[in-house]
N, C-alpha and C positions, 0 to 999 in steps of 0.2 A: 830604532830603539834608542830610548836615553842614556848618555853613559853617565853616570854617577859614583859619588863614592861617599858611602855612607859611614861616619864612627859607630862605633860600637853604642849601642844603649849602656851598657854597664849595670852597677849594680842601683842607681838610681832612675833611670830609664825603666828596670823593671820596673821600681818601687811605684811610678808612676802609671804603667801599663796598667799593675796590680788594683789601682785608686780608682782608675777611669779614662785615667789622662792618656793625649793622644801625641806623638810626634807629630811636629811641624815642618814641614817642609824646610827649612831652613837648615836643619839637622844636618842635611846630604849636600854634598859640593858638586855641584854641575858647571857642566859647560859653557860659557858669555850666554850664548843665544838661547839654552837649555833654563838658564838661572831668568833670563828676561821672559821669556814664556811662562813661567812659575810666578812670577810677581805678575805680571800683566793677569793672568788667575786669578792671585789672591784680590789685586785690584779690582776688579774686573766683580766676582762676588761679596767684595762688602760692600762699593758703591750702589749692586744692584740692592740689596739687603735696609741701606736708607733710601731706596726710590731715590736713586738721584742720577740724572740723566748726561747733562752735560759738565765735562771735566777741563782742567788745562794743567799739564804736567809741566812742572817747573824747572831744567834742566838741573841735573844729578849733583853735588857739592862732594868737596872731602870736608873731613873735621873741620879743618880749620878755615871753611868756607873757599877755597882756592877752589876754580873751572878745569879742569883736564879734559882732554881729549878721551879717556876711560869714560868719564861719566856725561858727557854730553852726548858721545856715542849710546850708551847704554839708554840717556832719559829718551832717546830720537826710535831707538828701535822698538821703547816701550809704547812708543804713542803708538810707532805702524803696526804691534799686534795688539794695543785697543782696539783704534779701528777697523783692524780687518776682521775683531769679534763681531762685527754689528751692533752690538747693544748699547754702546758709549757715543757718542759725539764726544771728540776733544776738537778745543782750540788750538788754530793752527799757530805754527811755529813764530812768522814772522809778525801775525800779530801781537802776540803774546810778549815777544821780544822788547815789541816799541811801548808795551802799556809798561815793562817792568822797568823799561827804558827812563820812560816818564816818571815814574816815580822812584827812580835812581837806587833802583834793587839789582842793576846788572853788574854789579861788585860785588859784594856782598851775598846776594844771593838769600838774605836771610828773610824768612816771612814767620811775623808773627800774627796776635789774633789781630789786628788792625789794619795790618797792612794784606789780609787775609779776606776783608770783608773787602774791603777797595777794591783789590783785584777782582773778586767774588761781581763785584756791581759793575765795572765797568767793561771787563771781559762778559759777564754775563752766564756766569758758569754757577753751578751748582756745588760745585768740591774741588778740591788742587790738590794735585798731589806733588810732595816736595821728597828728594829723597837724599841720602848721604852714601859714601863711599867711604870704604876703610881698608888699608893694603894691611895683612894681618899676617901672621909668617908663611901660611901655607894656603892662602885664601884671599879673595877679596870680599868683605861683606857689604851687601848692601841693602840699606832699611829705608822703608817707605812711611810718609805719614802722612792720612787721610783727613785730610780739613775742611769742616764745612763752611762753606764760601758765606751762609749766612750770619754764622756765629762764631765763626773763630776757632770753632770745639777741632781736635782731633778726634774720629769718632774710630778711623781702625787703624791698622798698622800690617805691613807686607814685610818681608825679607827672604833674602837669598843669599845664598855661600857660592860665589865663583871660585871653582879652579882657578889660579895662578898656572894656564898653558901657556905656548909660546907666543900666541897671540895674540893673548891678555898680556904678556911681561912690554912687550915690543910697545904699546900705547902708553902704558901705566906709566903716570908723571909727568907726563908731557902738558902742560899746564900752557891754558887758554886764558889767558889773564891780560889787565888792562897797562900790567907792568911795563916800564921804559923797555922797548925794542933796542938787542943790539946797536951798536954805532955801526952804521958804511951804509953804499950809495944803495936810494932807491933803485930795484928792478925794473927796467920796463916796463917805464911808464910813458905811455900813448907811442907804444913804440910799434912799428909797422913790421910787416913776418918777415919782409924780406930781410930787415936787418937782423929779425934775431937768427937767422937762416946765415946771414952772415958774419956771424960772431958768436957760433956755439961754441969755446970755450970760456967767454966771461962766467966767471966766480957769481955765485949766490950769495946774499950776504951772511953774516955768521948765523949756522945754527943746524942739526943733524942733516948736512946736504945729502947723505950716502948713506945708505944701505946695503949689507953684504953678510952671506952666510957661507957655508962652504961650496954651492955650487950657484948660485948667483950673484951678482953688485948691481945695485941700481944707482944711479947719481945722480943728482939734479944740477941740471947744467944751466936752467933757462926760468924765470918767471915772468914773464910780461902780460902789464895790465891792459886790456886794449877797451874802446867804448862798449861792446856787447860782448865781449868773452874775457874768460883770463885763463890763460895760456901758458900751462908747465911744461918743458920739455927735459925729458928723463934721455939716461944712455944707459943699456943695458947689456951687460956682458954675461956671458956663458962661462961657470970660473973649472967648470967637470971638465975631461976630457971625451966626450960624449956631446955628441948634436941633443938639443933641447927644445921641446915646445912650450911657447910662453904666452901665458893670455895675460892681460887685467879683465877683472870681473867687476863689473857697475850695479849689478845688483843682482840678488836672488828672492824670489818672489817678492812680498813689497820691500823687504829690508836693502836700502842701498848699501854698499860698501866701499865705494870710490869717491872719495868728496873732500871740497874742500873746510878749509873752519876757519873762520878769522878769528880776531882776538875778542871778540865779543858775544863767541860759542854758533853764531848763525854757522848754518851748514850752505855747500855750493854744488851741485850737481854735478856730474858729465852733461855735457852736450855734443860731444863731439871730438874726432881725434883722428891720428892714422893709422891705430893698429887696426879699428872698429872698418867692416865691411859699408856699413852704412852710419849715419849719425847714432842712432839708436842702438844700435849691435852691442851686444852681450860679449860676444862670442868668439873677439875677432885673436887671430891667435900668430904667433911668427914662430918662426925658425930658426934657432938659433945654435951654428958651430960652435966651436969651443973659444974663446978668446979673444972672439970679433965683435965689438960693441954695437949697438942696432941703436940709433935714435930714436924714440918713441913722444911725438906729440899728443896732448891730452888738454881740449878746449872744456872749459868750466863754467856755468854762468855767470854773470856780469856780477860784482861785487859794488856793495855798498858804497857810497861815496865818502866817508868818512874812516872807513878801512885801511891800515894800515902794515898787519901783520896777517902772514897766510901759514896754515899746516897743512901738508898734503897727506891724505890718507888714500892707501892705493891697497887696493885687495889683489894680488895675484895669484894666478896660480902656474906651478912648471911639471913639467913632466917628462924624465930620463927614462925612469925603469918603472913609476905610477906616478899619478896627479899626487902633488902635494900644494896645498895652500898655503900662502903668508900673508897678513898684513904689513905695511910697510906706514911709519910715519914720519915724513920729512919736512923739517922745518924746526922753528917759524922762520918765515922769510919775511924780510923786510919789503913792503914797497909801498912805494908813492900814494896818496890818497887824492883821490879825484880832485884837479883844476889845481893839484900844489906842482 
């Protein structure tokens, strides 16, 4: 069941009941994934409402047009519950990426009706959806607007009210932007396992290396770029006095939740690691005493070659006395871009 938390109508809410008028969705603050379900909805029936078939969601903005790790996440999850409606075809990510690439909207981020119909012809899409992000004292709001790829027009409009939980707060601001990367040396770059195997204490370069609550720390000790993988390596300590079990989780039906993001919002998969029982594993989980750090490798897809800055988003979950989950966001890290 959904949790929600509705304000009150008041005395104008009736007066609207009273007229005919209906609350919108919007009204009630739900949960990240509960708020993206609700706009993939509202999506989802107006697109169907102009007959229009194929879409390309244009990753999420705040006001003042800045990338976060919030709203890229969010525009990512919205596409995997388009798709898994059936009824939509959306344009997939990395294409999408290189046309907006090309016409030098991956800053800015800003589509108007012009650059609205270009995208529309050369993507090949029927409507875009663009949307904004707002951190408001007790919420984060997010509003969607529906453009037709032929004309420019906005024909509807979505929105949703997230809770501000803990892990919503834990991403919020963590900005994916094209900004100058901290000063210090590239990570690991074309660097071989044995060495980073041999030098798990070298420093990440500046930027939220660690993670830590009252009963876990995660740190990141390791980023190496290699030709087909790229390669985080975390140490994780038990901070309770109580033995723990600890997963990371790579995905929950289609929504991934382990991945990487460079500074130009693309996303990076798992591929592979040593908590996971098999490449593919879900599932794979350790053990962990109180106070004894566990190294934990985590292989990622091959990154772009023009990439230079990484976040790592790591979904875990631990369990003393029940499962609790966390997101975790660590970074940006600096490293080398392919053939420098």
């Amino acid at each position: 069941m959904r949790k929600t938390r509705c304000h009150s109508l008041g005395i104008v809410g009736v007066a609207l009941l009273l007229l005919g008028g209906q609350t919108r969705p919007g009204l009630c603050q739900r949960t990240l994934s509960d708020g993206i379900s609700d706009l993939a909805s509202q999506i989802s029936t107006r697109v169907a409402q102009q007959q229009k078939r194929k879409i390309a969601v244009i990753p999420f903005r705040e006001l003042d047009g800045k990338a976060t790790v919030l709203g890229t996440y969010m525009s990512e999850a919205l596409v995997t519950q388009l798709v898994n409606s059936g009824s939509l075809e959306v344009v997939e990510r990395t294409m999408l990426d290189r046309i907006l690439s090309e016409m030098k909207l991956g800053e800015s981020g800003l589509i108007d009706p012009n650059t609205a119909k270009r995208v529309g012809q050369v993507a090949g899409v029927d409507a875009i959806v663009t949307g904004t992000i707002t951190d408001l004292q007790s919420y984060v709001a997010a509003n969607c607007r529906l453009i037709d790829a032929a004309t420019g027009r906005i024909f509807a409009a979505a929105e949703a009210r997230i809770v501000k939980d803990d892990d919503v707060k834990k991403i919020m601001g963590v900005a994916m932007t094209r900004a100058p990367i901290p000063e210090g040396p590239a990570l690991g770059q074309s660097e071989s396992r044995s060495a980073q195997e041999a030098a798990p204490s070298r420093a990440p370069a500046p930027g939220p290396t660690e993670w830590s609550d009252r009963s876990l720390r995660v740190q990141t000790v390791g980023v190496a770029r290699g030709r087909k993988e790229t390669e985080v390596t975390l140490l994780v300590t038990n901070l309770t006095a109580s033995n723990m079990r600890f997963q990371i989780k790579t995905a929950r039906w289609a929504e991934v939740l382990t991945y990487l993001v460079d500074e130009f919002g693309n996303r990076y998969t798992k591929v592979a690691g040593s908590i996971f029982r098999t490449p593919t594993d879900n599932m794979g989980e350790l053990g962990l005493v109180p106070n004894v750090p566990i190294r934990v490798r985590l292989e990622f897809e091959e990154l772009a070659p023009d990439v230079t800055s990484i976040t790592a988003v790591v979904y875990v979950s631990v369990y003393t006395r029940n499962w609790e989950d966390k997101t975790l966001s660590l970074g940006p890290f600096r490293i080398g871009a392919q053939g420098h």
